[in-house]
Legacy VTK file of the C-alpha trace (Angstrom):
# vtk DataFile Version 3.0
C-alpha trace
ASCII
DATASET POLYDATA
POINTS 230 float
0.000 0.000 0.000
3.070 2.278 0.342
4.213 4.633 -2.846
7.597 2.895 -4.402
10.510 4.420 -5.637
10.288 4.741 -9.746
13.617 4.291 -11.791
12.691 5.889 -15.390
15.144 4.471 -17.690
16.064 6.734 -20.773
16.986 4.557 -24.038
14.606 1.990 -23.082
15.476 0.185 -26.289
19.043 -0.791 -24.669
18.563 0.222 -20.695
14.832 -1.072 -19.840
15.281 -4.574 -19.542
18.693 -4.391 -18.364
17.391 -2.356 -15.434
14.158 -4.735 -14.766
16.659 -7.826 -14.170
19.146 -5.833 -11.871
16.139 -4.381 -9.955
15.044 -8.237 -9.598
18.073 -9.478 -8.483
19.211 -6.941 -6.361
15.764 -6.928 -4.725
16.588 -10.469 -3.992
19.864 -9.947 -2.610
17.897 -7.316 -0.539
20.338 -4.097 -2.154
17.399 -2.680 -3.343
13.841 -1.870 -2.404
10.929 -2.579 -4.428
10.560 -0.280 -7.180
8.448 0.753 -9.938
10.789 0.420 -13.316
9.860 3.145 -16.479
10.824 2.644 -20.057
10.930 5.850 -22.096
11.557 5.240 -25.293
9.465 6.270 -29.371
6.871 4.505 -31.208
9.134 4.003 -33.809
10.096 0.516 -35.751
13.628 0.773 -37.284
17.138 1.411 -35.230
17.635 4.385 -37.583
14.254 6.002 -36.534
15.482 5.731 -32.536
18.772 7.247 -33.522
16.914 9.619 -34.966
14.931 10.436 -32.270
17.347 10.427 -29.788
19.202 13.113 -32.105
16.431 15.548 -31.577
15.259 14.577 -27.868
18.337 14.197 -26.087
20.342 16.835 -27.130
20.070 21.049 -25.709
20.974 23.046 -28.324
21.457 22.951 -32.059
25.342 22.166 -32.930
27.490 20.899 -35.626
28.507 16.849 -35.010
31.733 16.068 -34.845
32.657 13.290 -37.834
32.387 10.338 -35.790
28.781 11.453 -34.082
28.157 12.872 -38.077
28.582 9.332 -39.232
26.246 7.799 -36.097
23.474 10.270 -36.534
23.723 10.586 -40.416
20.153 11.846 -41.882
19.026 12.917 -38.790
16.748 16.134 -39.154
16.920 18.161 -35.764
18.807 18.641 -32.885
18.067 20.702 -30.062
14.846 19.325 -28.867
16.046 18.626 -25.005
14.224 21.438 -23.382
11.067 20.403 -25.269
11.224 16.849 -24.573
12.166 17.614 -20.942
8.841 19.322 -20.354
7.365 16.575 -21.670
8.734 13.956 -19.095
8.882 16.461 -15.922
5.775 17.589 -16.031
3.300 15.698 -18.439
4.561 11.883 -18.538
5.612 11.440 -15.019
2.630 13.107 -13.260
0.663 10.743 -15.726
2.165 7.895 -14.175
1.407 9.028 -10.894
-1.982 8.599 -11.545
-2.264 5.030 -12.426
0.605 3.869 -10.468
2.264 4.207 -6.259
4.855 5.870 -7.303
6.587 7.826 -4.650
7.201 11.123 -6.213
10.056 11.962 -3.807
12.130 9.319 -4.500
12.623 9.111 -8.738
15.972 8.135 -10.519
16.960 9.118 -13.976
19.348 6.783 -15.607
21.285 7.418 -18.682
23.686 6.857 -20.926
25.461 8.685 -23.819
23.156 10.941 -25.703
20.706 10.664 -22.988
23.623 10.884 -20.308
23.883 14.077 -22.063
20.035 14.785 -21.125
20.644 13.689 -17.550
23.662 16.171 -17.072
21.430 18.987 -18.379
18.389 17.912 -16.751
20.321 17.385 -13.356
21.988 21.317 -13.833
18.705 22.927 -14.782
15.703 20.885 -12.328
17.901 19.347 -9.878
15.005 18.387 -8.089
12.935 16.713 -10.268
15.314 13.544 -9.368
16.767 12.545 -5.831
19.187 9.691 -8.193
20.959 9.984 -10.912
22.757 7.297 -12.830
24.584 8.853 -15.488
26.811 6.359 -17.865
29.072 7.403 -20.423
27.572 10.876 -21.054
27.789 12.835 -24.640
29.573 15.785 -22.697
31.445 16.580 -25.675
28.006 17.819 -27.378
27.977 21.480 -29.045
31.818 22.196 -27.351
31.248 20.972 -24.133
28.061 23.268 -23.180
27.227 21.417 -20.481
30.688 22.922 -18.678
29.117 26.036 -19.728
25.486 24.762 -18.060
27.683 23.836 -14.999
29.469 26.887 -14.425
26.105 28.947 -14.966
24.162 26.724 -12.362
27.302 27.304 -9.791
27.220 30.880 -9.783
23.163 31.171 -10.194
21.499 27.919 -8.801
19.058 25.845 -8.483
21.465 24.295 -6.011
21.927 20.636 -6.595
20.721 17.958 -4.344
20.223 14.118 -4.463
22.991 11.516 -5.550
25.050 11.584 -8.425
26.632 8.157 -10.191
28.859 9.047 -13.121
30.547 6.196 -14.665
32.642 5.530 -18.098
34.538 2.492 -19.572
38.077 2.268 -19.254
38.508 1.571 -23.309
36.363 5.162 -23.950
39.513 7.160 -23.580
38.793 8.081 -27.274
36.469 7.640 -29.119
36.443 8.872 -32.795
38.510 11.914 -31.190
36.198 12.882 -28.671
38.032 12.072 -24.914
34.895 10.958 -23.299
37.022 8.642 -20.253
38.996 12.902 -19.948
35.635 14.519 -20.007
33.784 12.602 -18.116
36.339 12.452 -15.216
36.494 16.223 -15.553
32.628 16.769 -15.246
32.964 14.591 -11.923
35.455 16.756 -10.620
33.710 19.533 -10.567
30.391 17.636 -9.082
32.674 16.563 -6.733
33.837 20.213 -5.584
30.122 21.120 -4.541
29.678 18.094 -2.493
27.314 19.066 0.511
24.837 17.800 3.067
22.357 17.620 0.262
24.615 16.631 -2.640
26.988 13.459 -3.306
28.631 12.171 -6.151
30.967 9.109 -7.105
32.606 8.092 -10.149
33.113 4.798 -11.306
35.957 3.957 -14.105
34.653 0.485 -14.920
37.966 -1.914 -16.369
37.368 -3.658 -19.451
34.386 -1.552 -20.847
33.906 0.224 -24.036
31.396 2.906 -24.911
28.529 0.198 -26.668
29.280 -2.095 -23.731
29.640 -0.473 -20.562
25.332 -0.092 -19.513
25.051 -3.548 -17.721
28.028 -2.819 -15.361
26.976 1.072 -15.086
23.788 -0.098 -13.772
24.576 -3.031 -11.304
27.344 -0.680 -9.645
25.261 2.192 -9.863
21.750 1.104 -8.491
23.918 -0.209 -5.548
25.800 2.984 -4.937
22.337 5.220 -5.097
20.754 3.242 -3.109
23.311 1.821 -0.486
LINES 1 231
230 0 1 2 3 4 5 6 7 8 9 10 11 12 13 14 15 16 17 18 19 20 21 22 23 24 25 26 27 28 29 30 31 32 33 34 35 36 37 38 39 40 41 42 43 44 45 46 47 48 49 50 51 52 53 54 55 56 57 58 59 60 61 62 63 64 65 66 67 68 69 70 71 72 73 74 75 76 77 78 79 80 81 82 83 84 85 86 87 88 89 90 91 92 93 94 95 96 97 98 99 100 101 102 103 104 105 106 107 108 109 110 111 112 113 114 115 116 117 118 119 120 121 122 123 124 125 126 127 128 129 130 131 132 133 134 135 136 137 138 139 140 141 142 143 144 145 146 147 148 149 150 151 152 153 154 155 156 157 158 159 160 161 162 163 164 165 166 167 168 169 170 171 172 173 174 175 176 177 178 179 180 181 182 183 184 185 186 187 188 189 190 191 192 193 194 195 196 197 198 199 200 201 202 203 204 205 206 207 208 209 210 211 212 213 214 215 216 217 218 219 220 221 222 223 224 225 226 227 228 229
């Protein structure tokens, strides 16, 4: 009878069922409570079509792609669409849910990774408290020359202040990839996280051996779902 803790799982496609067997098991193992597990993901039918999407939904402002992220997303037809998308599921999708379901609207997790790592990281530095988790895996911090330093840097010196708990994480074998230093980037983005640790605010960072950028989601979300909710 008690509200449960929701874990909303960008990239469905590749996260969702991932996150439904490590919520079992760790339930079992009693590391986790019971929870209420989301899937976002498109009504779409092809794997071009979700990179598509993704292209638009997961990304903050409009920016040229680098050639490795050019080759990825090739034919996609917007970028830019975060803020829109992020009204969408703050403040139209998950209040829906909270009508048909116990969800426990104090107690949500975001997890992403990559592109929608990317949509974490800004979703994290402009509502802070729409989430008291966040598991954040390989973000796309690189996007449109690093804005989200720029994002970071603007929330520091003008709020919201953040609050919750942070879980960044990247593979040991993403130390480049294409050009883009996303093991360097990410470990910079934690530092700073790291600097405005607080009563209300803590953050870890987990380097995770063996793992590449298409690989490292299973491992990002056993050690993270332990970490959040140790």
């Amino acid at each position: 009878a008690e509200p449960y803790p929701v874990i909303v799982c960008l990239d469905a496609q590749w996260t969702f069922g991932t996150v439904c067997d490590a919520a079992l098991n760790l339930g079992l193992a009693r590391l986790l409570p019971r929870v209420i597990v989301v899937g976002v993901g498109w009504s779409v039918t092809t794997a071009r079509d979700v990179v598509h999407a993704r292209a638009l939904d997961f990304t903050p402002s409009i920016a040229e792609l680098p050639d490795v992220a050019a080759r990825n997303m090739a034919g996609a037809p917007a970028f830019g669409g975060a803020p829109d998308f992020q009204r969408w599921l703050l403040d139209d999708a998950l209040p829906g849910l909270q009508t048909l379901y116990r969800i426990d609207p104090a107690d949500r997790t975001l997890i992403g990774h990559s592109l929608s790592g990317l949509f974490s990281l800004y979703t994290l530095l402009t509502r802070p408290k729409d989430f008291s988790r966040w598991l954040i895996a390989s973000p796309s911090s690189w996007w449109d020359k690093r804005m989200v330093f720029d994002l970071e840097r603007h929330n520091l010196a003008h709020g919201p202040a953040l609050q919750g708990r942070v879980f960044l994480s990247v593979g040991d074998q993403e130390e480049s990839i294409g050009g883009i230093p996303m093991l360097a980037n990410t470990k910079m983005f934690h530092a700073r996280l790291a600097a405005r640790r607080s009563e209300q605010f803590d953050t870890t960072l987990a380097i995770l051996t063996g793992e590449i950028h298409h690989s490292t989601i299973p491992a990002a979300v056993s050690h993270g779902l332990r970490w959040l909710f140790r």
